[in-house]
N, C-alpha and C positions, 0 to 999 in steps of 0.2 A: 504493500500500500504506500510505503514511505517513497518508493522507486518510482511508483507512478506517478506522486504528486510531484516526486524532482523533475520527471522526463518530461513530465506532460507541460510542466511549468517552463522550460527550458523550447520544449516546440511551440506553445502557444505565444512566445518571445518573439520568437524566429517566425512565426507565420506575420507579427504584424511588422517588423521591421524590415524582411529581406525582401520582400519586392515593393517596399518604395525606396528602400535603399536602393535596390537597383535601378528603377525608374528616373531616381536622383540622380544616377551614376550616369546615364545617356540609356539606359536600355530601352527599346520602344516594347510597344504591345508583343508583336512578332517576336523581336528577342529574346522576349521572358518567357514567351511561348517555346524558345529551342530551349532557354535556361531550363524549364519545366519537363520538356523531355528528355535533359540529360539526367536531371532526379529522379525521373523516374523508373528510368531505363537500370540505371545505376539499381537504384533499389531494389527492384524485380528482381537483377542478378542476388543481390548481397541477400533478400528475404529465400528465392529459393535454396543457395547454398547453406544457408546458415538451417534452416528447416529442417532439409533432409539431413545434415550432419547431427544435428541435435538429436535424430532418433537414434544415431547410430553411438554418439557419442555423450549425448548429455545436452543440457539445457542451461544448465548455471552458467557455464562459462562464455556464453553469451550473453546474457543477462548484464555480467561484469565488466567485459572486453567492447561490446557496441554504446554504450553511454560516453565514454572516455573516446572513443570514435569522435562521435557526435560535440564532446568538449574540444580537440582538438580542431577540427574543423568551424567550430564558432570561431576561436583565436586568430583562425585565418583572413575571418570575415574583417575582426578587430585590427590585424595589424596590416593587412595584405590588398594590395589595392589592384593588380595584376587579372583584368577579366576571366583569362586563364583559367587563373588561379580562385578563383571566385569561381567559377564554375564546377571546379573539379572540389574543391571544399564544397559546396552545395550538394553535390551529388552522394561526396561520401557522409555528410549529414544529413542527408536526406531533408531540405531547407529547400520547401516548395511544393510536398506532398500535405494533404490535410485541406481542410474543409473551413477556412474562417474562422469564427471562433471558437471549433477544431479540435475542442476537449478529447483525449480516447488516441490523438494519432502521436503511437509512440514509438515510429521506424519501422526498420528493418527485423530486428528481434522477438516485435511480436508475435511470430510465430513458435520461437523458443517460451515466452514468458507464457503466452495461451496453454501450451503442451504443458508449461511445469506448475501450472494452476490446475487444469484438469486431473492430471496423473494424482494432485495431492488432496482431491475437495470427492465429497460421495455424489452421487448423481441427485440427490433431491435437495442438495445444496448449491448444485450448480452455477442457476439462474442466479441468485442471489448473491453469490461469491463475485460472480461477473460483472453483476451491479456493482457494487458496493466499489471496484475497482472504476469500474466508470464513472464515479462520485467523485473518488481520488483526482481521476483526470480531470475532471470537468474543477475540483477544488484548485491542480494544479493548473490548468490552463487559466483563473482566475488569477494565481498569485502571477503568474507570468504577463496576461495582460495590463494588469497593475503597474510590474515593474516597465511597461513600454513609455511607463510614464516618464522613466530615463530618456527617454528620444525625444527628437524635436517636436515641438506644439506644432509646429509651420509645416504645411504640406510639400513647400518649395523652398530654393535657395540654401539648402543646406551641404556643408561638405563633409567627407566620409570620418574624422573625427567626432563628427557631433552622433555619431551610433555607436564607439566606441563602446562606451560602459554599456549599452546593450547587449552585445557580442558577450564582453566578459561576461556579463551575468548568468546566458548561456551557457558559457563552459563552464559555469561553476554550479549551475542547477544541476547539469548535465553527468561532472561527474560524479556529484553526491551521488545521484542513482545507481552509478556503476557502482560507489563505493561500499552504498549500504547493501546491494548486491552479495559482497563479500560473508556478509552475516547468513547467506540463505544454506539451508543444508539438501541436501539432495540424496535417495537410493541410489547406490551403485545400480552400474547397470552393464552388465557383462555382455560383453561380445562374441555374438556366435557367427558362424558364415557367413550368417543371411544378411547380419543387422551390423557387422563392422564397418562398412560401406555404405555410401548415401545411394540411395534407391526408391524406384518409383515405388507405393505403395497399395502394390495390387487386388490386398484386400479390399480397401475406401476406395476402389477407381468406380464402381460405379454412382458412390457419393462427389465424388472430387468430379465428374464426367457430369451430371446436373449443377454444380456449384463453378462450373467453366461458365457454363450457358446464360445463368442470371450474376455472374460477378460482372461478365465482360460487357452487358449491357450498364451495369449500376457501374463500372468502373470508366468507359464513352463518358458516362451525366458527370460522374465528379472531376474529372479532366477538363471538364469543359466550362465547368465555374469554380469545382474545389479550390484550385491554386490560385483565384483570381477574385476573391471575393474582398483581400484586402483591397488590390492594385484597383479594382469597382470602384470601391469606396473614395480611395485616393483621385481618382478620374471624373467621375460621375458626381460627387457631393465635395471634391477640394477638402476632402477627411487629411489630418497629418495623424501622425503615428499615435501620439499621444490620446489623439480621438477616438482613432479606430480601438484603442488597448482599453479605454475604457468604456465604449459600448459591448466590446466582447466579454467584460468584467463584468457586467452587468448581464449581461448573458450566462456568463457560464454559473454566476449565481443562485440565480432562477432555476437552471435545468438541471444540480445536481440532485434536487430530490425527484428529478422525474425520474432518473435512472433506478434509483432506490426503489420508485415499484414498478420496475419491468417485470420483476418476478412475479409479483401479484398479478399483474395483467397474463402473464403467460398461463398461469395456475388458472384465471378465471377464463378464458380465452381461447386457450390453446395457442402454444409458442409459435407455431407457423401462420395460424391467422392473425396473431399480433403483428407479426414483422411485415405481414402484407399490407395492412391496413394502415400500420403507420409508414411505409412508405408512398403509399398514394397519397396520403397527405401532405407529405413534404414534397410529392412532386409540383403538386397544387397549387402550393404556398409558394415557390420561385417567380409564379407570375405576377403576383401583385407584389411583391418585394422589389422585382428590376424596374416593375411602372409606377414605385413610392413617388411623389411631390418632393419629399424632402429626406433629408440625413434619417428624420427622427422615427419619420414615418416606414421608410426603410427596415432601423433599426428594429421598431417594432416588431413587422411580419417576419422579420426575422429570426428575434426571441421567440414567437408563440413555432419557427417551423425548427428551432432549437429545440426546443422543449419536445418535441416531437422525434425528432430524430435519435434524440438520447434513451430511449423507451428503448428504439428497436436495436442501436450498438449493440448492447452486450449480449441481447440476445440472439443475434447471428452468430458471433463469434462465440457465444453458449452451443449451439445448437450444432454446429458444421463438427464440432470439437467433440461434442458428445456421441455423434454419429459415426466415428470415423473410428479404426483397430485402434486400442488402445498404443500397440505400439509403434503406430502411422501419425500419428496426431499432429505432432511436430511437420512433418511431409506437407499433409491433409491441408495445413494451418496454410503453409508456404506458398503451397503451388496450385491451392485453389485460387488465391490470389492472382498469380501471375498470370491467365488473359486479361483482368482487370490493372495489372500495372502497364500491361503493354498499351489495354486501351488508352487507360490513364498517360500515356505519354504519348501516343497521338492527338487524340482531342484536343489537348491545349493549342497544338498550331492553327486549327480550323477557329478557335476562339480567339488567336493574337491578330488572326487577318479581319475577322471579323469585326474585332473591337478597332482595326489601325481604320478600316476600308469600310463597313458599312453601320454596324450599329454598335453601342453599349450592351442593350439588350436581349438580343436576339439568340448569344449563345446561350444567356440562363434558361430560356426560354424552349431551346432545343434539347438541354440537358432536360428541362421538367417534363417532356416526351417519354427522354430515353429510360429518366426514373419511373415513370406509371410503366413502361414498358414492361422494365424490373423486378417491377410488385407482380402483374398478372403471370408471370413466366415466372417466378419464386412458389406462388400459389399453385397455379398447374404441376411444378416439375415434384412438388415436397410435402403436397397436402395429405399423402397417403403415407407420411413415412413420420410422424409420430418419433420424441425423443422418449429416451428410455422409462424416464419416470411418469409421462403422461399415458404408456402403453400400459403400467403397472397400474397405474389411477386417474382414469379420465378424468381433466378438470371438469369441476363443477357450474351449474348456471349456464353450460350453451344445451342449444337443443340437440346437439350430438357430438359425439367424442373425440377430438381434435383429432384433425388426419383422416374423418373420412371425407368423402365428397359429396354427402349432401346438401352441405350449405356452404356457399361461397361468401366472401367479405363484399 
């Protein structure tokens, strides 16, 4: 819990400073647009490798080794002024993945942290463990949008000293999480033929083979506003960093106790029609957020589609995790991901031209498509396939037992 409020506090820094620092630097729309698929591309590799070795090898020592990553590459932001070099530090911090005020996005590792969360919590504890970790983030992404209050009030005119003490604070959220990492203890985990070796994981392949199909649609929609919802604000409402840190402050406030009853709703609901339901509605919500009048009004639809989105995080990442061999998870975690990173790194170019050449709006607008898309093809491919403790105890209060197909959302 302590790790996630450092990391998550440390990305939600970086979500609102690096791309108006970039933008300050000369970057145009398009530019931030390749900056965004080189993080991403980046990522995808470092999340599959790190995944499949974690099952073969362990989990902690990612946990440890990826935050201290992530701190060294802030320093870089801090002292290094080299595009280059800024880029290639971006990519190995993964500084341009996430969602705004973006609570939950904590790298490449989190496929290792999921797998050593699961491995240690009973299955009718799940949901709730997962939550309460999404609280964390969403706590840390609050102390981090706070601390943006180091950066400049001014949307413009600034030089790359004045984000300074931004950066550092990064790498010093950043390596607490590795550090306190140190403290976690893990079962050994003995190596036979099969599991010395990172490897596909062919029992979850027909779980991982439906979670290809609706990641790569929900991973299009957030490439195509995820990485772009500060640089929006900076563009579209003249927001400076200091703005943006404390609307997302004021966000991530509000939405940590919606995470806290994801569990509740999954028990009353059933976990697969919960994640469906609230993603339709945050596709929803994109529309009237990009056609807001003002900052404020903005800010608003935003919070209520905050508060929304936070419900369903943990219970994806519950749920793919519960489904999956237990000793694939770590894999399962990875490379379900990866057609969603890939999307995730094309999208953004169709959004930089978009935003340089024809509108503001328009890419949020195609993402809130591609997210309802998401929902109904998450519903079709999963509604029969029930997590383990809802097959033991159907939730309560729907008119039939989560997972079958009587009733659709």
């Amino acid at each position: 819990m302590v790790a996630r409020v450092a990391m998550s506090a440390g990305r939600a820094l970086a979500g609102v400073v690096v791309p108006i620092y970039l933008a300050e630097r000369g970057f145009s729309a398009f530019a931030l647009a390749g900056y965004v698929l080189a993080v991403a591309l980046v990522s995808a590799v470092l999340s599959t490798l790190i995944g499949t070795t974690a099952d073969a090898l362990g989990r902690r020592v990612f946990l440890i080794v990826l935050p201290l990553v992530t701190a060294g590459a802030a320093l870089a932001f801090a002292f290094g002024r080299d595009p280059v070099l800024l880029v290639v530090a971006g990519a190995l911090g993964s500084f341009g993945r996430g969602a705004g005020a973006g609570a939950g996005a904590i790298g490449p590792y989190q496929p290792a942290e999921s797998a050593y969360v699961t491995d240690e919590v009973a299955p009718a504890r799940r949901n709730a463990v997962f939550g309460r970790l999404a609280s964390a983030s969403a706590l840390g992404a609050t102390v981090g949008s706070l601390l943006a209050l180091t950066a400049p009030h001014h949307a413009h005119g600034t030089v790359p000293s004045d984000f300074r003490v931004a950066f550092v604070l990064i790498a010093a959220v950043s390596a607490l999480a590795g550090l306190v990492a140190l403290g976690l203890g893990e079962r050994p985990r003995t190596p036979t033929h099969h599991r010395a070796r990172p490897r596909f994981p062919h029992r979850s392949r027909w779980l991982l083979y439906r979670l290809w199909v609706t990641n790569t649609l929900n991973g299009a929609a957030v490439g195509m506003f995820g990485p772009f919802v500060t640089y929006w604000l900076y563009r579209r409402y003249d927001a400076g960093p200091a703005t943006v840190g404390l609307l997302y402050a004021v966000i991530n406030v509000v939405t940590i106790a919606s995470t806290l009853s994801a569990a509740g709703l999954a028990r009353r609901w059933g976990l697969v029609r919960t994640v469906s339901v609230v993603r339709i509605a945050q596709s929803v919500l994109l529309v009237p957020m990009v056609l807001a009048p003002s900052l404020w009004w903005a800010g608003a639809v935003y919070l209520v589609r905050m508060v929304i989105q936070r419900i369903g995080l943990p219970l994806r990442q519950s749920y793919a995790l519960a489904l999956a061999d237990p000793d694939e998870r770590a894999s399962v975690a990875a490379l379900s991901n990866l057609p969603s990173q890939v999307a995730m790194s094309v999208s953004p170019l169709l959004t930089g031209y978009l935003f340089d050449e024809v509108s503001l709006s328009l890419p949020f607008e195609i993402a809130a498509a591609l997210q309802l898309a998401n929902a109904t093809t998450f519903w079709a491919l999963f509604r029969d396939h029930p997590p383990e403790e809802e097959r033991a105890a159907p939730a309560a209060g729907s008119l039939d037992a989560p997972g079958t197909d009587e009733e659709a959302p």
